[in-house]
Each structure stands twice: as structure tokens, then as C-alpha cells.
C-alpha positions as CSV (number, residue, x, y, z in Angstrom):
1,X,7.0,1.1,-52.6
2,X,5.9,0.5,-49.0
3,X,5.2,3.7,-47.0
4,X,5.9,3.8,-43.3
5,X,2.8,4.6,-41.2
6,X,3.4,8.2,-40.7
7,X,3.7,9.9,-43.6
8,X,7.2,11.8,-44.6
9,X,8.0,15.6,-44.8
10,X,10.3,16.7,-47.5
11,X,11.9,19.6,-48.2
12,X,12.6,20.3,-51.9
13,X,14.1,23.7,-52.9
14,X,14.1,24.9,-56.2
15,X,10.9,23.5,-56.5
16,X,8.5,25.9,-59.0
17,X,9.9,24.5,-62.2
18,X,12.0,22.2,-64.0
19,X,13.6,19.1,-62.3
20,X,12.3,20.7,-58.8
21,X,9.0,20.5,-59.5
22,X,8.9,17.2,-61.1
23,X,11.0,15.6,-57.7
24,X,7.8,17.5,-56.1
25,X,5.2,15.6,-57.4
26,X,6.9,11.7,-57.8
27,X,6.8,12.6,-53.8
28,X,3.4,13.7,-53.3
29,X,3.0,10.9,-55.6
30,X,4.9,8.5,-53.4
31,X,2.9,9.5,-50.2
32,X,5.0,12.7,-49.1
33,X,3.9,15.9,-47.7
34,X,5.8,18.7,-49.2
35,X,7.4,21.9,-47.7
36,X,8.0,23.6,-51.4
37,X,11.2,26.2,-51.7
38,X,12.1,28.5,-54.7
39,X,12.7,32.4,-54.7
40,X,10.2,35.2,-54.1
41,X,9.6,36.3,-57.6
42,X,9.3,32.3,-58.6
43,X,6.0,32.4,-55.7
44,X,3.5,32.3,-57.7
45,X,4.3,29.3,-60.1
46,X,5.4,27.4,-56.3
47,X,1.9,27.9,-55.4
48,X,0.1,26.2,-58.5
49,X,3.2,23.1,-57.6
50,X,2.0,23.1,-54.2
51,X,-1.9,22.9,-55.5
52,X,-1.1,19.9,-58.2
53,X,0.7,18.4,-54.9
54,X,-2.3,18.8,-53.1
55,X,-4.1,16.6,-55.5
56,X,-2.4,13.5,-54.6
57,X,-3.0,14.1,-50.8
58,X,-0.2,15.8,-50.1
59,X,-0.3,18.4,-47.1
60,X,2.0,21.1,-49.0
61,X,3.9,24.2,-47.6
62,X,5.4,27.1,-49.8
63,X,8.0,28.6,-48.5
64,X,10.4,31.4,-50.3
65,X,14.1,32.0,-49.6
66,X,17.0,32.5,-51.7
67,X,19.2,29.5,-50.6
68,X,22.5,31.4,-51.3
69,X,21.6,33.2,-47.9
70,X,22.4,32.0,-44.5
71,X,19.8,34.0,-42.6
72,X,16.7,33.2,-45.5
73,X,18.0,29.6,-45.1
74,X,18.0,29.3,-41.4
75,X,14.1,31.1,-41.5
76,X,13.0,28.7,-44.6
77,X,14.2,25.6,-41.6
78,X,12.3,26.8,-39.1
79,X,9.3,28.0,-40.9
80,X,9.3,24.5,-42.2
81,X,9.8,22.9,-38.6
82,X,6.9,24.9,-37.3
83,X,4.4,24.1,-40.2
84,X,5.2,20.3,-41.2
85,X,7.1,19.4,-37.5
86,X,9.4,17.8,-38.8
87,X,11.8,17.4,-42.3
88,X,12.5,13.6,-43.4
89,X,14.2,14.7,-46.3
90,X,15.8,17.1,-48.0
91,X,16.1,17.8,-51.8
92,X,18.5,20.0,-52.5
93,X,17.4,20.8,-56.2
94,X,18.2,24.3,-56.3
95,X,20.5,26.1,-59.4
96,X,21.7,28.3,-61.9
97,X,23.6,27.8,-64.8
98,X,25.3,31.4,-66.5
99,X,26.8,30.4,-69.8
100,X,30.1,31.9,-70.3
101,X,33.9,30.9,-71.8
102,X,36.4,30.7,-69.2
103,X,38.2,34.1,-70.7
104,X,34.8,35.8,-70.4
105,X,33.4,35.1,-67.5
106,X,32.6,37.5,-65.1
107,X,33.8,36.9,-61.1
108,X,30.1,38.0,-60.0
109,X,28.9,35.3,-62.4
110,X,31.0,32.6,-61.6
111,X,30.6,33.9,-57.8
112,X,26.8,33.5,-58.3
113,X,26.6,30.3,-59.6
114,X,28.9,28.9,-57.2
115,X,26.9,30.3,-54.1
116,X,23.7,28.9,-55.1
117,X,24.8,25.7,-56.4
118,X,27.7,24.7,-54.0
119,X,27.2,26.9,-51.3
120,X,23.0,26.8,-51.4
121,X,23.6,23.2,-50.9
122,X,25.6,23.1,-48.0
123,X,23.7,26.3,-46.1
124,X,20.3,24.4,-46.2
125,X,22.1,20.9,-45.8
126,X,23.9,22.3,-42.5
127,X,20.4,23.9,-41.5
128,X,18.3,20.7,-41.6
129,X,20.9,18.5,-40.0
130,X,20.7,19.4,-36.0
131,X,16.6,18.8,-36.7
132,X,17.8,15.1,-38.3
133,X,20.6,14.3,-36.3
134,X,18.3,14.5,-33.0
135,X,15.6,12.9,-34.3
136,X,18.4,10.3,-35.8
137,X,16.3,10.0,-39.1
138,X,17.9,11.6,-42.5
139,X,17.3,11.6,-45.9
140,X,19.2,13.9,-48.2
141,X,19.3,14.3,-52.0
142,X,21.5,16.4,-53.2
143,X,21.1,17.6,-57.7
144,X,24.6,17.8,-59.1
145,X,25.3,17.1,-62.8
146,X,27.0,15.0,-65.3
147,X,28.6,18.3,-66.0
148,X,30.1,17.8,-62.5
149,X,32.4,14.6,-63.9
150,X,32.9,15.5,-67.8
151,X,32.0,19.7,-68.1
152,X,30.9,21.4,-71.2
153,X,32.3,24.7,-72.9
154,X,31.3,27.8,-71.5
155,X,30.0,25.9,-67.9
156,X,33.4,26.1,-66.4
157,X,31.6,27.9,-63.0
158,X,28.8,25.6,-63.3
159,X,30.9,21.8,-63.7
160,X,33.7,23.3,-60.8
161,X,30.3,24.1,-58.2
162,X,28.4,20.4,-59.5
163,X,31.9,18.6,-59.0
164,X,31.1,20.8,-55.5
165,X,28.2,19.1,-54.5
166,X,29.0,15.4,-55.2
167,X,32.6,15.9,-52.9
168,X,30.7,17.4,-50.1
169,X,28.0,14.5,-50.8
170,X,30.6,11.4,-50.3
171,X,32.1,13.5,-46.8
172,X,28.7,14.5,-45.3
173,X,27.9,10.7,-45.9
174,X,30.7,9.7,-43.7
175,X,29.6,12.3,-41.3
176,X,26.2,11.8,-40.9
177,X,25.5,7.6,-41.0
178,X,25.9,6.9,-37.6
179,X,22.7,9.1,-36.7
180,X,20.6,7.4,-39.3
181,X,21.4,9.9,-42.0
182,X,21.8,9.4,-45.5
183,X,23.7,11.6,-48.2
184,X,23.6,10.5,-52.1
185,X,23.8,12.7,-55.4
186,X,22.2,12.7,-58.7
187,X,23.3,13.4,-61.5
188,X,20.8,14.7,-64.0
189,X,22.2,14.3,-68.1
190,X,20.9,16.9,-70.7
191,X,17.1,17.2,-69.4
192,X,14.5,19.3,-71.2
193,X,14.1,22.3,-68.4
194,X,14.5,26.1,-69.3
195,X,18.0,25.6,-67.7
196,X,18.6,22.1,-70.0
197,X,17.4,24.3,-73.5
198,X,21.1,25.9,-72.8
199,X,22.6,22.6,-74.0
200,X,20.0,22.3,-77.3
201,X,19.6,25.8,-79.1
202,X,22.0,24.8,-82.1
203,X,20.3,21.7,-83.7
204,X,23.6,20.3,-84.4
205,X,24.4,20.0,-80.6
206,X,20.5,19.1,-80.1
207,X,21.6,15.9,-82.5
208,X,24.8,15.5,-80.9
209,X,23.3,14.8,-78.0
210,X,20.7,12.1,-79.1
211,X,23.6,10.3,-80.7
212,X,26.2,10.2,-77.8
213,X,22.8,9.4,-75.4
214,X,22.9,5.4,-75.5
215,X,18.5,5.7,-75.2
216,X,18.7,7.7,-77.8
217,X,16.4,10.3,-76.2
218,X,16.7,13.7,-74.4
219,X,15.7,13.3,-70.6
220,X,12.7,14.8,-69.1
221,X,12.5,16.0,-65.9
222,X,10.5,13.3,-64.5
223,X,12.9,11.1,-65.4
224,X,14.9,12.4,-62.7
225,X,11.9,12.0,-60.6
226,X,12.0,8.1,-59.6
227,X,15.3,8.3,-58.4
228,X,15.1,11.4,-56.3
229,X,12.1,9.2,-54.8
230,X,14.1,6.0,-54.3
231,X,16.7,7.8,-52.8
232,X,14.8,9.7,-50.5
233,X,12.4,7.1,-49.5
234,X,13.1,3.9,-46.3
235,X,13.8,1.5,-49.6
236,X,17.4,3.2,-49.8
237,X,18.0,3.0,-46.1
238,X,21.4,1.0,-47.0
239,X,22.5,3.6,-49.8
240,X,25.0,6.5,-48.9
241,X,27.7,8.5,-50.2
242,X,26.5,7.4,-53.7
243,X,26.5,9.2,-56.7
244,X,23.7,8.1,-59.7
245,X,24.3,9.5,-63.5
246,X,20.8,10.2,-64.7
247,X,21.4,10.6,-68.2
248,X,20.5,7.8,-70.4
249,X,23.8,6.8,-70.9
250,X,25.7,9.3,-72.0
251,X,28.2,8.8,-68.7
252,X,28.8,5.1,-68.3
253,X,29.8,4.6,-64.6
């Protein structure tokens, strides 16, 4: 992939573990420098992602916020500015899953899930975008879920703040274009992360899963990588609104 002379900042948050860090890397990879999000207690694990960024070349910057919070948020954007100058894109990768029936759940669970999924998304989203919009440069990723389009039991909170994320994807798109923005959405399949194992403890649903899966394999988080890359990189300058299932075809779309 050809990299533009100056080399691009991206934001990834979420970014210690998991899907996060993989997107992390495929970028340093890819000839990003990295401004590096997750919470405070997740700081030490975001500093050994920044160091293995480091190793590809990447100029890397930690930075710890919960994104559920509108005033951490705002301070993670302009701690970013100030370090990197500038944010090219944005990876909002950040999540939490809380299994739980629908009759069960708890409002502060479902609450909590929603705020850092759905509404994490749109805080840092609505952050980065005066900084984009005058610059009139954009790229932003946004993780949902094939969870978002089919659910699964005891995720009712976590498919109603995934289906979140890819309607506020397709509007910001239509939004945001005319200043050089773009807004797309993947959607990760089952994916061997702590936050994936949820889906794989009984080996019955661990073999359901293979045989529903048309590659016949579990995902692993770098396969979510190249795509988060694509997507945020100047090959994808004509791709917006979209939404990509990353599952190895268990939703065929």
C-alpha cells in the first residue's frame, strides 16, 4: 500500500489488548504513528503496545481516558493534538460486553455497556471532528459487531449499542463527506480476545461456531487488522457509510 509522504496519526482507543491492539500494530505496520487510548488501570499493558509499535518506526503516544466521559474524552483530543499535531484517523475500537438474559439484566449494566460502546463512540467521534473538518482530511473506523445485525442470547445490551454504532456510522457519513471525511464500520465475527472467549466456554457452542463459520476457523484479532488498515488508509478514499462483516462468513452480506 502506497504511503503518502507525511506520515499519518491515528488515534485507536481501546488499544492495550484484543482487537485494539492488533488494529495498533497492522498501523505501525502500515507506516502510522500511533496516539494509543485504553483506561488507567489498562496503562501498563498500553505501554508494552506502544513499545512493540515503536519497533516498526512508529512515533507512539499513550494516552488514558475512559471514553464513556465527555471531559476525559475532550482532554485524550487535545493531549493527542499537542503531542502528534494532528489525528488522521480515528479507531474507535473501544468496548465491553456484560453477559446477561434480557429478564436479568441489570439497568447499570445495560447502562454501561451502552455508554462505552454507543456513546464512547460518538463522544471521541464528535471530539476529533472540528480538528478533521478544518484540516478537511478524515478517516474514521468505527468496531461494531456482527452481533449488531443478528444478536446472541444474553447480549441484548451489547447487539442494541453495536446496532448503535453502525446507524450513527451511515449518518455521520452523510455528514461528514463534503470536508474530506470518511465514516465506515466493521464488523468483527466470533474473534479469539478475552471479550470473544464469552462466545466459546461451552465446547458445544465453540463447535457451533466453526460449523456455521464458512472458513471453518475462529477469527483472530489480526484478522480484523487489514481491514481496519484499508479502511483507514488514502486507498479507501472513495469508501463511506460502509459497513464490512469480519467474520469468515458466518453473516453473508
Amino acid at each position: 500500500m502506497n504511503q503518502p509522504q507525511e506520515r499519518r496519526v491515528a488515534l485507536v482507543t481501546g488499544a492495550s489488548r484484543g482487537i485494539g491492539r492488533a488494529i495498533a500494530l497492522g498501523l505501525a505496520a502500515a507506516g502510522f504513528d500511533l496516539a494509543l487510548n485504553d483506561i488507567a488501570r489498562q496503562r501498563a499493558a498500553l505501554g508494552e503496545v506502544c513499545a512493540e509499535a515503536a519497533a516498526h518506526g512508529s512515533a507512539t503516544h499513550a494516552v488514558t481516558a475512559d471514553v464513556s466521559r465527555r471531559k476525559e474524552v475532550q482532554a485524550m483530543v487535545a493531549d493527542t493534538i499537542a503531542a502528534m499535531d494532528r489525528i488522521d484517523a480515528l479507531v474507535n475500537n473501544a468496548g465491553i460486553l456484560i453477559p446477561s438474559r434480557v429478564e436479568t439484566l441489570d439497568e447499570a449494566d445495560w447502562d454501561a455497556v451502552m455508554d462505552v460502546n454507543a456513546k464512547g463512540t460518538f463522544l471521541v467521534t464528535q471530539a476529533v471532528l472540528p480538528h478533521m473538518r478544518a484540516r478537511k482530511y478524515g478517516r474514521i473506523v468505527n468496531i461494531a459487531s456482527i452481533g449488531g445485525k443478528h444478536g446472541a442470547p444474553e447480549q441484548a445490551h451489547y447487539s442494541a449499542s453495536k446496532a448503535a454504532v453502525m446507524g450513527f456510522t451511515r449518518v455521520l457519513a452523510q455528514e461528514v463527506g463534503a470536508d474530506g471525511i470518511t465514516a465506515n464500520c466493521l464488523c468483527p465475527g466470533i474473534i479469539v480476545t478475552d471479550m470473544g472467549r464469552t462466545n466459546l466456554d461451552d465446547p458445544e457452542t465453540h463447535a457451533q461456531w466453526l460449523r456455521i463459520t464458512a472458513l471453518r476457523r475462529l477469527g483472530q484479532p489480526e484478522d480484523v487488522a487489514g481491514p481496519a488498515v484499508f479502511l483507514a488508509s488514502d486507498a479507501a478514499a472513495f469508501v463511506t457509510g460502509q459497513t464490512l462483516n469480519v467474520c469468515g462468513g458466518i453473516v453473508l452480506s
